[in-house]
N, C-alpha and C positions, 0 to 999 in steps of 0.2 A: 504494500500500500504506500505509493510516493505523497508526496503533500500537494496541497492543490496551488500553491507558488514556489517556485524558486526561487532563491537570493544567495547571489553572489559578492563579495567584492571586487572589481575591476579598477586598472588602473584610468584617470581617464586620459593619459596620452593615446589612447588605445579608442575615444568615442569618436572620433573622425572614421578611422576603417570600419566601426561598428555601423554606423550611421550609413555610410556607403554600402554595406554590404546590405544592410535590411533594406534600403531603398533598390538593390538591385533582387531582393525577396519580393519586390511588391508591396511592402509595408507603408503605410501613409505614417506620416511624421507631427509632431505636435511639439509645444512646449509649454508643460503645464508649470507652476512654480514651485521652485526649489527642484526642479528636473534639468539635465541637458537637454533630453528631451523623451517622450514618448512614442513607440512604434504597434502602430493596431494593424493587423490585418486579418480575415475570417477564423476564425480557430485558437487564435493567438495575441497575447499583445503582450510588451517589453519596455520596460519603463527603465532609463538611468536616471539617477538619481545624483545631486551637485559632490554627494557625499563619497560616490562612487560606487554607491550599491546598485544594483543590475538585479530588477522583481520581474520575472515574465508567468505568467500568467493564462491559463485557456487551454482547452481540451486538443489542443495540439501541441504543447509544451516538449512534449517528453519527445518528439523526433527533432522539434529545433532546437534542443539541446543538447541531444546525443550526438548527431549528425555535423551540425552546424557549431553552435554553442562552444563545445568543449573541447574538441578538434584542431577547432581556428582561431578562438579567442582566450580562453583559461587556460589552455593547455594542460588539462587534470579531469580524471572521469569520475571525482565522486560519486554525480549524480546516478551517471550510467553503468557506474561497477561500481556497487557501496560496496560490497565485500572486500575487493581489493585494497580497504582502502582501511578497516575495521582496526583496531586494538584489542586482538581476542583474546591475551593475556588475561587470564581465569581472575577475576577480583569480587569483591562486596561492593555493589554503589549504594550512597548515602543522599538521603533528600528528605524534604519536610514540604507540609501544607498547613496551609490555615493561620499564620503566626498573623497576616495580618487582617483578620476575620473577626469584626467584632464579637458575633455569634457562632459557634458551636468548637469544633475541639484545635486542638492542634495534634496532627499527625505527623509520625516520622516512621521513615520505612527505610530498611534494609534488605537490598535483594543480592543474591551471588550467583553469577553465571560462568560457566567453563567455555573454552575456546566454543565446543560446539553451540553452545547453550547463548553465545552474545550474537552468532550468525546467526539463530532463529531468529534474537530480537528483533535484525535489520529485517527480517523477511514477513517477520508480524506488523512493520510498521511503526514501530515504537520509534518515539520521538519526545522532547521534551513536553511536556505535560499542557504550559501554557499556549500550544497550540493545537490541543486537542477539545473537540466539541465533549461534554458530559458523558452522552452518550459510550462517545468511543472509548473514552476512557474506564468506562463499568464495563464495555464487553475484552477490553484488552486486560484488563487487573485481573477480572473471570478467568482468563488464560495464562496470567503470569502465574496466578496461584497457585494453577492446578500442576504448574510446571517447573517451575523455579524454589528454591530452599529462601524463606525471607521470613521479615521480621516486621511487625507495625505495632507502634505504641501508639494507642488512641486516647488522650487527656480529654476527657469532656470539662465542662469549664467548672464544676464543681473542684476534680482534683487538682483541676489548671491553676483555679485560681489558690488553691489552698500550696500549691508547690510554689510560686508567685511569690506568696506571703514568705515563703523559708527565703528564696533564693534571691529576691527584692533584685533582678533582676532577669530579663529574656533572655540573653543571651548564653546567661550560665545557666538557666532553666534547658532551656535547646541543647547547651554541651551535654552538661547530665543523661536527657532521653538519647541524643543521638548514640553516647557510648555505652548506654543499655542496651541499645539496639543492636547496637555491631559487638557487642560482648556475646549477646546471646546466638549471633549468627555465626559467630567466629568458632564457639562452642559446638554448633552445630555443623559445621562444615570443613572446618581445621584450614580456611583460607587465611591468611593471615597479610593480603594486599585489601587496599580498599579505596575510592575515590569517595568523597566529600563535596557537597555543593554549597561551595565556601560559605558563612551567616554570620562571621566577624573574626578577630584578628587571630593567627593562627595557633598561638599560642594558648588559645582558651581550650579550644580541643586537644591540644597538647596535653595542658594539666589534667585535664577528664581524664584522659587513658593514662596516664598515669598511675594519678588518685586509685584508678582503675584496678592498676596492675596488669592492664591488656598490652601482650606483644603483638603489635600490630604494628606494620607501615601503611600512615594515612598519610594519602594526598590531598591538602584543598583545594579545591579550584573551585574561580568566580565561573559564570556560566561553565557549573559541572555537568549539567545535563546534555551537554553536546556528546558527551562519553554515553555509548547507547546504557549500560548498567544503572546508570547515576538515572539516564531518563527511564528505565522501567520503575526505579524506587519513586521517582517522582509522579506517576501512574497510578500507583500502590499508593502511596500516600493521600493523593489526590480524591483519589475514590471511597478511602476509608473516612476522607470530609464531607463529601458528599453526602456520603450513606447516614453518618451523624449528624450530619443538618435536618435532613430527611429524620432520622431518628425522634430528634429536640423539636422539629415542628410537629412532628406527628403527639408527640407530649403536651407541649403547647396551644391545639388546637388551632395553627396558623404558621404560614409561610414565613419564615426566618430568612432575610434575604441576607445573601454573601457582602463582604466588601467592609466600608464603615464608612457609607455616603449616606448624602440625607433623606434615602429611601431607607436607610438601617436606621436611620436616628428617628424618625416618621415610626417604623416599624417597632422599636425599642418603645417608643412613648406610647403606644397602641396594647404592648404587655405589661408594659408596668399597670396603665389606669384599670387593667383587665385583670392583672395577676398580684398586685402590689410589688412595691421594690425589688422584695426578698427574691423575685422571682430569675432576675439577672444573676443571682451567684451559678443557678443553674444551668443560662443557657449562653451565656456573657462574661467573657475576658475583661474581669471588672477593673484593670489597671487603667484601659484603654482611655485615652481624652475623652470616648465619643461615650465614656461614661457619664459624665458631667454634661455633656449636651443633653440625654437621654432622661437624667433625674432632674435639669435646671427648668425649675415650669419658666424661666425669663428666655430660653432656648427655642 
């Protein structure tokens, strides 16, 4: 399952022959703002971007990329042979959701794939999470589960907020569950590599596995989910917020919206005059600012 855009980086000393060649594709040409410019034709359309990103677009993508695209201008066939291109080196990937969800839990998940086991992911589709529709993502986690050795700690905001209160801060709250997670899958699997989808300075996850006593080599990395493992935990993770939101509203007698905009804060004042205060320990990360909006009748 490929995604329904490509994006590249290009150079743009490189958008003059770009430009020439789609015009000699048939391409009509545009220049919308903040573009070099944009190229539509039936099937397909290819937008550069000042920045030097290259977004193409349309149910004909995948041969002007394969053929054209990567051949002649990137000179690399990610697109077209993601295998060849994989880090199948057997690890644990590391990811969280929901930290910043007024409403329902924070999740973290740990997943571990073997050489074989990171090719299936590319061939499932897996991709970082926030570009996956809800949907996809409950039928893909359905599949990581049944397949994969992994690990999910789900905080609903009752424990959340009571861990919160020890740890008077998120970040070493996060450390904590995440080297739970990867303790208990380390135990389980005898991997002892793991990648990290970086949440603050490196050293805090450092001290966790320490503290720990876990021998593990962890890598962080900022956008880790590029690493297919890191993007199945983020999957796994994802799903198991979902499923808790679902959970809390179904409790609540009413939809729990994601985020912490003023459709949560709308929704938040709508529970409380229906449930009293009290009712936020249970379904609300009560440190949150969108705390004080949700309780201030001046709000």
């Amino acid at each position: 399952m490929k995604s329904a855009c490509f994006t590249a980086k290009i150079d743009l000393s490189l958008s003059e022959k770009l430009k020439a060649d789609l015009l000699s594709q048939g391409f009509e040409l545009l220049k919308p703002p903040y573009t070099v410019f944009s190229a539509k034709k039936t099937g397909i359309s290819c937008t550069l971007y000042e920045s030097g990103s290259l977004v193409v677009q349309g149910k004909d993508k995948d041969s002007f990329i394969e053929f054209y695209l990567e051949p002649e201008l990137l000179q690399e066939f990610h697109f077209s042979h993601p295998q060849a291109h994989l880090d199948v080196s057997p690890h644990i990937g590391m990811d969280e959701a929901g930290k910043g969800d007024f409403f329902g839990p924070l999740c973290i998940a740990a997943l571990f794939a073997d050489s074989d086991g990171i090719r299936r992911l590319s061939s499932l589709g897996v991709c970082d999470s926030k570009r996956l529709s809800d949907e996809t993502i409950r039928k893909l986690a359905e599949k990581l589960r049944a397949t994969y050795p992994f690990t999910v700690i789900r905080l609903f905001p009752q424990k959340y907020n009571e861990l919160y209160g020890k740890f008077k801060n998120l970040n070493r709250l996060m450390a904590w569950a995440h080297t739970a997670a990867l303790a208990e899958l380390v135990q389980k699997t005898g991997c002892k590599e793991a990648i990290l989808d970086q949440f603050a300075e490196a050293t805090l996850m450092e001290r966790a596995i320490e503290q720990k006593k876990l021998s593990v080599n962890l890598q962080q990395r900022t956008k880790g989910e590029e690493d297919l493992v890191v993007a199945a935990a983020s999957i796994l993770a994802r799903s198991a917020f979902l499923d808790g939101m679902d959970a809390l509203s179904q409790d609540v007698g009413m939809t729990l919206p994601k985020g912490a905009s003023a459709q949560v804060i709308s929704a938040g004042k709508r529970l409380v005059a229906k449930n009293g205060r009290e009712i936020l320990e249970k379904t609300a990360k009560t440190h949150f600012k969108t705390m004080n909006d949700v309780t201030n009748p001046d709000h």
